[in-house]
mmCIF file of the N, C-alpha and C atoms, coordinates in Angstrom:
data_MODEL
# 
_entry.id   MODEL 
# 
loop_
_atom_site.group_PDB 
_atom_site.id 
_atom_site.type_symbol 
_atom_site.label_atom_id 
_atom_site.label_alt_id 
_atom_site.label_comp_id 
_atom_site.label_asym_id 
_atom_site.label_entity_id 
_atom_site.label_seq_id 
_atom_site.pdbx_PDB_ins_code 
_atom_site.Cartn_x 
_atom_site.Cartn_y 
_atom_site.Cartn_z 
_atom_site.occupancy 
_atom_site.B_iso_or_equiv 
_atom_site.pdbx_formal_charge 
_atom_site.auth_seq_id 
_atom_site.auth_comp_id 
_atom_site.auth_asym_id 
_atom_site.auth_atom_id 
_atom_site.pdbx_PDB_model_num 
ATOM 1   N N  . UNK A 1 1  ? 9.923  76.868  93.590  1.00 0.00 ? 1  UNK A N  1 
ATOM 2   C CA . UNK A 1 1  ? 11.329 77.174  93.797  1.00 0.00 ? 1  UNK A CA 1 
ATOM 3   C C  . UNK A 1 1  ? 11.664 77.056  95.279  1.00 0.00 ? 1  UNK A C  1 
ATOM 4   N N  . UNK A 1 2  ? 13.079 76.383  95.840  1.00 0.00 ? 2  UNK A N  1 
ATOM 5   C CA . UNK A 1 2  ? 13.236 76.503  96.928  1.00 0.00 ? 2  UNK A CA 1 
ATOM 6   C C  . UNK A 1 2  ? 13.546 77.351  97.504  1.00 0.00 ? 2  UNK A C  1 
ATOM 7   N N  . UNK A 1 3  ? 13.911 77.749  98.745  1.00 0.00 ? 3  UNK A N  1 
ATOM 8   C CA . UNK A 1 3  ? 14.758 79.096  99.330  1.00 0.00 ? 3  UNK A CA 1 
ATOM 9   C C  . UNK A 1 3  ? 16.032 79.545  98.756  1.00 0.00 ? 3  UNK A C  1 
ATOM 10  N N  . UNK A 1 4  ? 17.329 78.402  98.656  1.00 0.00 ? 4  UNK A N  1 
ATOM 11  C CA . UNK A 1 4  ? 17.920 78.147  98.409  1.00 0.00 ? 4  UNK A CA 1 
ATOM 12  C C  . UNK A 1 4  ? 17.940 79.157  96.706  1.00 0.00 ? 4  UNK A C  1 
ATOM 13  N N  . UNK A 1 5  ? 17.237 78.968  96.128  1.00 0.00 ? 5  UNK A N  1 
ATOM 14  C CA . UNK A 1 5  ? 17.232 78.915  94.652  1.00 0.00 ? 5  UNK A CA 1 
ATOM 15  C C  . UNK A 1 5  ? 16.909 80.532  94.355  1.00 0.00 ? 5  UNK A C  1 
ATOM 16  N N  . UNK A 1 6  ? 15.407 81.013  95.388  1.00 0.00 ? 6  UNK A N  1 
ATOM 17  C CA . UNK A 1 6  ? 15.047 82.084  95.798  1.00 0.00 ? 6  UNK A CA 1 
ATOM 18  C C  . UNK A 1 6  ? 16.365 83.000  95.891  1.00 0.00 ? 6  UNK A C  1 
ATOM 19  N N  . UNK A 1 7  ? 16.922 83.045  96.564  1.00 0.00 ? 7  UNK A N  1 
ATOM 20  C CA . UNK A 1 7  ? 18.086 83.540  97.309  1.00 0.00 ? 7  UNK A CA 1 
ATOM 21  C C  . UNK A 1 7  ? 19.284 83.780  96.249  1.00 0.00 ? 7  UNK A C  1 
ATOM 22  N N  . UNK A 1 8  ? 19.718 82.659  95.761  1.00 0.00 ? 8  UNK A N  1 
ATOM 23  C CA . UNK A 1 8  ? 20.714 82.759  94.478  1.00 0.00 ? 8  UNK A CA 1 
ATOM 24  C C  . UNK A 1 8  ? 20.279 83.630  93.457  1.00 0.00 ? 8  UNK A C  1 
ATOM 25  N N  . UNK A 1 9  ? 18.881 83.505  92.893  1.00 0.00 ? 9  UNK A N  1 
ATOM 26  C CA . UNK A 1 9  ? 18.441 84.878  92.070  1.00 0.00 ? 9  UNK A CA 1 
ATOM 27  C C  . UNK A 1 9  ? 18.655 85.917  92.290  1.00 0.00 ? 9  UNK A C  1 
ATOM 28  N N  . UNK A 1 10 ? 18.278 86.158  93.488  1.00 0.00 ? 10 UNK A N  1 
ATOM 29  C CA . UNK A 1 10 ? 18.158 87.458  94.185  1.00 0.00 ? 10 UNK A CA 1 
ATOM 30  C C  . UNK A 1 10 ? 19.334 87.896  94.053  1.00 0.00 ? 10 UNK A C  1 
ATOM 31  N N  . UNK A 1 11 ? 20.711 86.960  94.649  1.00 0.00 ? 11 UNK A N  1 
ATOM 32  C CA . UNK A 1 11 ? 21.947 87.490  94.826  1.00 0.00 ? 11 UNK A CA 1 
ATOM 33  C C  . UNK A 1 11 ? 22.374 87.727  93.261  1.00 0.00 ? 11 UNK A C  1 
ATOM 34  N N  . UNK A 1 12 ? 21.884 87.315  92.176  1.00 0.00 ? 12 UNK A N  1 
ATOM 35  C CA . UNK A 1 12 ? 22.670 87.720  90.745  1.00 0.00 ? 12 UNK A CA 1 
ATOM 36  C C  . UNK A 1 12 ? 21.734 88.692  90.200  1.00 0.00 ? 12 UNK A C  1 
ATOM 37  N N  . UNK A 1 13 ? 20.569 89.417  90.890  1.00 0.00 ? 13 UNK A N  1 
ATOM 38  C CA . UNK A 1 13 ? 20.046 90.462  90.126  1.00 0.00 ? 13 UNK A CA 1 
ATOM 39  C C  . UNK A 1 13 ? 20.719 91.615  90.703  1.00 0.00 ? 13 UNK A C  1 
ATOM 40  N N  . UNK A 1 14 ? 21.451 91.454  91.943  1.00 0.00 ? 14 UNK A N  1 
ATOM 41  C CA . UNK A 1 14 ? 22.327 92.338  93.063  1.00 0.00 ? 14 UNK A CA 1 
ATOM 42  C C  . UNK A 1 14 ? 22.893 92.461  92.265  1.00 0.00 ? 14 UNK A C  1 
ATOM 43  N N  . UNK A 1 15 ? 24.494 91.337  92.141  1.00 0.00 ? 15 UNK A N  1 
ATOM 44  C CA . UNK A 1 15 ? 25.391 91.622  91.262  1.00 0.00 ? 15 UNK A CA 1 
ATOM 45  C C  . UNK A 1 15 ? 25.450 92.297  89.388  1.00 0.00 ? 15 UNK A C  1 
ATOM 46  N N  . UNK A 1 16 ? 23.796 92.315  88.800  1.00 0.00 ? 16 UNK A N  1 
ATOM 47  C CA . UNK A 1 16 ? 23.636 92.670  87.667  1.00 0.00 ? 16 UNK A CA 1 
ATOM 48  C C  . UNK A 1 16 ? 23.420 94.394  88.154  1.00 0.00 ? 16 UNK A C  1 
ATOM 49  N N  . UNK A 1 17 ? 22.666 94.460  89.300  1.00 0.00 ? 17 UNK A N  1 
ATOM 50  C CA . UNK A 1 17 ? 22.781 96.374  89.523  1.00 0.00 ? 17 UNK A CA 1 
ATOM 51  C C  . UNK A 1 17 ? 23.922 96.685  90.127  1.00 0.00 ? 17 UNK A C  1 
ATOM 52  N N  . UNK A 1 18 ? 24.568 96.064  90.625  1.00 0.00 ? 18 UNK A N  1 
ATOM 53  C CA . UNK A 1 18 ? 25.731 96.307  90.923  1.00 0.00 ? 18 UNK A CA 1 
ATOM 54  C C  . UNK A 1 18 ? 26.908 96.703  89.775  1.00 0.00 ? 18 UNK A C  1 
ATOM 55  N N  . UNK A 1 19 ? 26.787 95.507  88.485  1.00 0.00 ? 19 UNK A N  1 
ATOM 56  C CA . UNK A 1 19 ? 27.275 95.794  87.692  1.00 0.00 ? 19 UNK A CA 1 
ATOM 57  C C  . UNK A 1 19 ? 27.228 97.283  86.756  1.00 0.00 ? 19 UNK A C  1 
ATOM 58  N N  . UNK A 1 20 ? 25.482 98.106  86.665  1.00 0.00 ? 20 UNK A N  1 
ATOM 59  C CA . UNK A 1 20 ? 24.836 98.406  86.237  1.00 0.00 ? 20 UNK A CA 1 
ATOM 60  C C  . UNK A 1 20 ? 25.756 99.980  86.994  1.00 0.00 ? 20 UNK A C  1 
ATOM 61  N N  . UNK A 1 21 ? 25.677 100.091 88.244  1.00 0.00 ? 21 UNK A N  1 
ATOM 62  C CA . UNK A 1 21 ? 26.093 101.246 89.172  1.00 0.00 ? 21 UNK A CA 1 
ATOM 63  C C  . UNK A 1 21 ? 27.682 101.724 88.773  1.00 0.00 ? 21 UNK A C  1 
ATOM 64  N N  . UNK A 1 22 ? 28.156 100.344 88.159  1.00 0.00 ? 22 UNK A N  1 
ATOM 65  C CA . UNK A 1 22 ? 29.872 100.464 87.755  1.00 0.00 ? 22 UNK A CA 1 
ATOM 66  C C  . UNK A 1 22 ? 29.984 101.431 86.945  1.00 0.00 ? 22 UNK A C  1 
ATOM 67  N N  . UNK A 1 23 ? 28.894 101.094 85.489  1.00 0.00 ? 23 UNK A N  1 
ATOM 68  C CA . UNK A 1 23 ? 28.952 101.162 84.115  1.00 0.00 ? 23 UNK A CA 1 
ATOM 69  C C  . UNK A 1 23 ? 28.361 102.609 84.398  1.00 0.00 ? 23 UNK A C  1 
ATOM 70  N N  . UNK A 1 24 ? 26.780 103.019 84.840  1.00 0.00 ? 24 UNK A N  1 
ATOM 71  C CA . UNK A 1 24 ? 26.717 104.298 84.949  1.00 0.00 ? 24 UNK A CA 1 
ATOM 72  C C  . UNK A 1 24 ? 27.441 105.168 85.954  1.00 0.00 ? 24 UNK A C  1 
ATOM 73  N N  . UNK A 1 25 ? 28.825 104.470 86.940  1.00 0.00 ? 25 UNK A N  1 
ATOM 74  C CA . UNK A 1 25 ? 29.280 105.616 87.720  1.00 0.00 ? 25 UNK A CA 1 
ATOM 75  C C  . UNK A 1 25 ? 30.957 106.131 86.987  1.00 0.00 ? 25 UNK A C  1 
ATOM 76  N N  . UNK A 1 26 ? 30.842 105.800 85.674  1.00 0.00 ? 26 UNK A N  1 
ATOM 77  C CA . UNK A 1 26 ? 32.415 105.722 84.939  1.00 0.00 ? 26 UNK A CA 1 
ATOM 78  C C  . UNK A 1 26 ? 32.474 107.534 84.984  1.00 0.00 ? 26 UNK A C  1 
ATOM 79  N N  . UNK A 1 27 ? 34.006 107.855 85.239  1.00 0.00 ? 27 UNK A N  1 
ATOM 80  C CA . UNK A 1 27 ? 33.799 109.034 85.540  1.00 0.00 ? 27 UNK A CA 1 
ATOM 81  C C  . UNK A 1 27 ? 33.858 109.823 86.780  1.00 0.00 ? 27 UNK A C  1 
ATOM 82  N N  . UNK A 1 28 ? 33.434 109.325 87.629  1.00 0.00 ? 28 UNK A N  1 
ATOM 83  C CA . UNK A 1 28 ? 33.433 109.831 88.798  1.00 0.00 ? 28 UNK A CA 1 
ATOM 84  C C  . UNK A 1 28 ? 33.825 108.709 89.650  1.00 0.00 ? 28 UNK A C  1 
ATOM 85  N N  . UNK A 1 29 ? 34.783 109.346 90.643  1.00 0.00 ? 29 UNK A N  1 
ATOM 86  C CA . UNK A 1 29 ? 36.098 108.445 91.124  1.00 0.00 ? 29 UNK A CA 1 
ATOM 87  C C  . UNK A 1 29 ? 34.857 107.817 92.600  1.00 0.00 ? 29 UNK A C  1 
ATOM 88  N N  . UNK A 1 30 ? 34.220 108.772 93.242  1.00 0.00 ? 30 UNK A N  1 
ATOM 89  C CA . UNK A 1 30 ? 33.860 108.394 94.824  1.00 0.00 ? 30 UNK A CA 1 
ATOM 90  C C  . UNK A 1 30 ? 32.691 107.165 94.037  1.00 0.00 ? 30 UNK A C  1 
ATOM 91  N N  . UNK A 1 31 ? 31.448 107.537 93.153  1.00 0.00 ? 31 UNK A N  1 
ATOM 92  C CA . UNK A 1 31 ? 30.593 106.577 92.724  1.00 0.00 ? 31 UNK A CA 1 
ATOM 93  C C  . UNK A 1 31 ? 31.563 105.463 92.317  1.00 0.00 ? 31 UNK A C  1 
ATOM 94  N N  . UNK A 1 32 ? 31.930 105.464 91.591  1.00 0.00 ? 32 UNK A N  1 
ATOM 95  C CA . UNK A 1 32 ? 32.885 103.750 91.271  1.00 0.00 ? 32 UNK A CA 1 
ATOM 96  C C  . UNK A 1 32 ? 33.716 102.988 92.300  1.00 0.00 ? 32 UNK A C  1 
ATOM 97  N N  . UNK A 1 33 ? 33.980 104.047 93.134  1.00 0.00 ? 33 UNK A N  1 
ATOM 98  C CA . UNK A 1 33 ? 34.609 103.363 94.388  1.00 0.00 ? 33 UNK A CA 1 
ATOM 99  C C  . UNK A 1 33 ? 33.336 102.782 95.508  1.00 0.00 ? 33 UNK A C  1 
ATOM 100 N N  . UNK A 1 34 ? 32.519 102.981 95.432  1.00 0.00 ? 34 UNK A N  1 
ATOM 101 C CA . UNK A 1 34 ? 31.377 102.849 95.767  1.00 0.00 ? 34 UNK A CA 1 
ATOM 102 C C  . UNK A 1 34 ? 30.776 101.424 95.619  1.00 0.00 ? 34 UNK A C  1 
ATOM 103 N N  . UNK A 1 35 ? 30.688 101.488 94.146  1.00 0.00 ? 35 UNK A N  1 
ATOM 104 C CA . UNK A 1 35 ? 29.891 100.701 92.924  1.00 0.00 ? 35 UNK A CA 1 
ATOM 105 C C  . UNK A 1 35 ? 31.082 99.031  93.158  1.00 0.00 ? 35 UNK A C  1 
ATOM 106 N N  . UNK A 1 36 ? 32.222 99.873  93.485  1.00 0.00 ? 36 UNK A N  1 
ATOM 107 C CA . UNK A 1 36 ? 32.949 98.679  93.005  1.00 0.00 ? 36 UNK A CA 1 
ATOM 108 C C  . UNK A 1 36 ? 32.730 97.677  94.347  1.00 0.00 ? 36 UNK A C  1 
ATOM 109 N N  . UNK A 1 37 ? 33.304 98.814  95.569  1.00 0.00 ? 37 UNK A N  1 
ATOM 110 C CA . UNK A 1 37 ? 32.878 97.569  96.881  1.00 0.00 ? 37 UNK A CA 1 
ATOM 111 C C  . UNK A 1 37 ? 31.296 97.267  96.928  1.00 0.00 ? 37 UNK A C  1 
ATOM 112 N N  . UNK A 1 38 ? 30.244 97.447  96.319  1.00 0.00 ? 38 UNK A N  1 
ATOM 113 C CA . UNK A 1 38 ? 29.207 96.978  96.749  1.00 0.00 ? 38 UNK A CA 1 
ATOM 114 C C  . UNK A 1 38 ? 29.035 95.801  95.509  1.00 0.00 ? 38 UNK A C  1 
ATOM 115 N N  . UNK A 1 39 ? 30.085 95.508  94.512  1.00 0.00 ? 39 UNK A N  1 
ATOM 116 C CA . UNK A 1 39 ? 30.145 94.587  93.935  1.00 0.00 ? 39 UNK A CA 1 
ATOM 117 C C  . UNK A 1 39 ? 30.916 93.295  94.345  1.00 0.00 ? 39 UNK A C  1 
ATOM 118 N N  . UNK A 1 40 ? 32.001 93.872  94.907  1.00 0.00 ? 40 UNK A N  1 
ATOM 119 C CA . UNK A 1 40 ? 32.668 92.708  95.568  1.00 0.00 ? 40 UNK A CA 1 
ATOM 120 C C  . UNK A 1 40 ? 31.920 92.537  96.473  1.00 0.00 ? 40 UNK A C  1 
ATOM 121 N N  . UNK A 1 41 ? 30.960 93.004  97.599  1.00 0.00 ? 41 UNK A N  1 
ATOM 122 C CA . UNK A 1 41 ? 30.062 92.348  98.862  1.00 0.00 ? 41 UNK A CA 1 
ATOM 123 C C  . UNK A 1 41 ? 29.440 91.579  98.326  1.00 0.00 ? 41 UNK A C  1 
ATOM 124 N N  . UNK A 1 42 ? 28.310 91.875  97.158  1.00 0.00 ? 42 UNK A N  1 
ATOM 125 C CA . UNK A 1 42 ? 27.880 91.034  96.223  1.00 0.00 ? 42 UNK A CA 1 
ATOM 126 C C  . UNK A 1 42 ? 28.520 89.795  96.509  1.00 0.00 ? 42 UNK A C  1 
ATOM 127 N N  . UNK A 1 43 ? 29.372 89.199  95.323  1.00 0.00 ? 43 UNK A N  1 
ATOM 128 C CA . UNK A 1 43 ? 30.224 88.788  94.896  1.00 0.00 ? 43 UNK A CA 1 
ATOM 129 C C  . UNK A 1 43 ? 30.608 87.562  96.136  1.00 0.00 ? 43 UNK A C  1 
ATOM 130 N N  . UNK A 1 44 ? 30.999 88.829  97.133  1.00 0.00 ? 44 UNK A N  1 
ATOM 131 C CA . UNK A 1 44 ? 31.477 87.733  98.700  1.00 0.00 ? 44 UNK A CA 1 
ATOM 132 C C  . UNK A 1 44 ? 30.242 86.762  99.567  1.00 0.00 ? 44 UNK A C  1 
ATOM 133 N N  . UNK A 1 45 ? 29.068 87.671  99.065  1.00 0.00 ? 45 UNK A N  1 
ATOM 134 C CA . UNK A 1 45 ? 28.040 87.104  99.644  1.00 0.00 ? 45 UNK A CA 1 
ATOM 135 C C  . UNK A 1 45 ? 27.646 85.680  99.087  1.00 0.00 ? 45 UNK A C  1 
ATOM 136 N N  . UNK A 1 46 ? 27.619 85.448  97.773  1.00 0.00 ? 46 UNK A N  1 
ATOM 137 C CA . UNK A 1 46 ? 27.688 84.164  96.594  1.00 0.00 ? 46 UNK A CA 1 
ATOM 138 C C  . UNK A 1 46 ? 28.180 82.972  96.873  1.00 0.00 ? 46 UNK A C  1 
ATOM 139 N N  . UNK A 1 47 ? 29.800 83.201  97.767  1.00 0.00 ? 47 UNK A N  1 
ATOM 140 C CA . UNK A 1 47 ? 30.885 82.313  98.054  1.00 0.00 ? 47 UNK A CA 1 
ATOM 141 C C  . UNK A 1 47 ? 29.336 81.076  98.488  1.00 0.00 ? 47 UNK A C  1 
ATOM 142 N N  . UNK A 1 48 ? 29.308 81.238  99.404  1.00 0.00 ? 48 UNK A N  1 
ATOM 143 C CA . UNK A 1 48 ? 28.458 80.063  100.532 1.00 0.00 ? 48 UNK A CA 1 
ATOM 144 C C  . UNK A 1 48 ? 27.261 79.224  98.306  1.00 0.00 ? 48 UNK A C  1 
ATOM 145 N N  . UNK A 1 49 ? 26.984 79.501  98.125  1.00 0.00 ? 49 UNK A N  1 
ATOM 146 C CA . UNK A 1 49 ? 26.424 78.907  96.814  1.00 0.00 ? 49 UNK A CA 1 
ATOM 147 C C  . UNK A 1 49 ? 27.134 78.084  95.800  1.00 0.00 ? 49 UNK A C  1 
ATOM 148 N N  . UNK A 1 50 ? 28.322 78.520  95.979  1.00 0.00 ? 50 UNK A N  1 
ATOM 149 C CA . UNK A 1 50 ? 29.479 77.783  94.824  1.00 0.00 ? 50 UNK A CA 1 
ATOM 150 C C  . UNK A 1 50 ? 30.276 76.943  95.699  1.00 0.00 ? 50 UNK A C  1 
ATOM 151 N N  . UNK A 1 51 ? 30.349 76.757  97.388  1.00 0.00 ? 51 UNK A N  1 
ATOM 152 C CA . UNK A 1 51 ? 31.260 75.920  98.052  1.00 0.00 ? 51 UNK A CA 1 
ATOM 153 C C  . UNK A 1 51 ? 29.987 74.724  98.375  1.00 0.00 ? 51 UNK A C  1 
ATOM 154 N N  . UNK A 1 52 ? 30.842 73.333  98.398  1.00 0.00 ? 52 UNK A N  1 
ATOM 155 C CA . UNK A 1 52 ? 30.134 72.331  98.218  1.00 0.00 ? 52 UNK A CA 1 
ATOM 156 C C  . UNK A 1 52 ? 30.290 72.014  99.939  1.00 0.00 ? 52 UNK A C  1 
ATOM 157 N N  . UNK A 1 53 ? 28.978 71.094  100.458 1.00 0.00 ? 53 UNK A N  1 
ATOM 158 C CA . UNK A 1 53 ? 28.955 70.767  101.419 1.00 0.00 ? 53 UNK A CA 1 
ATOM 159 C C  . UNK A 1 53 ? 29.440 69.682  102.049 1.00 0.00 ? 53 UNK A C  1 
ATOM 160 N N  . UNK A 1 54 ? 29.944 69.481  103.431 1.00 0.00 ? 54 UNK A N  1 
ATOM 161 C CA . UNK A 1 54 ? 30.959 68.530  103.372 1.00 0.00 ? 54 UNK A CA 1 
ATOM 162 C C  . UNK A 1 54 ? 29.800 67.847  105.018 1.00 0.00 ? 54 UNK A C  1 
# 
């Protein structure tokens, strides 16, 4: 596997505990507010993988 490839895993097992932190923080307002921006960082971090190189 390359780095590249390394790296993209890594970033969607983030976004799967990330997802994971959402689902067990339902209920409590500060954990989901939490859960949610460390999903969008996730999320923002990805961008550079899905934009094509010019």
């Amino acid at each position: 596997m390359s780095n590249h490839q390394i790296n993209f895993v890594g970033w969607i097992l983030f976004v799967i505990s990330a997802v994971g932190f959402c689902i067990s923080s339902i209920g409590s307002f500060w954990a989901m507010f939490g859960s949610a921006f460390f999903l969008v960082a996730c999320l923002i971090f990805m961008i550079p993988f899905f934009r094509s190189d010019k």
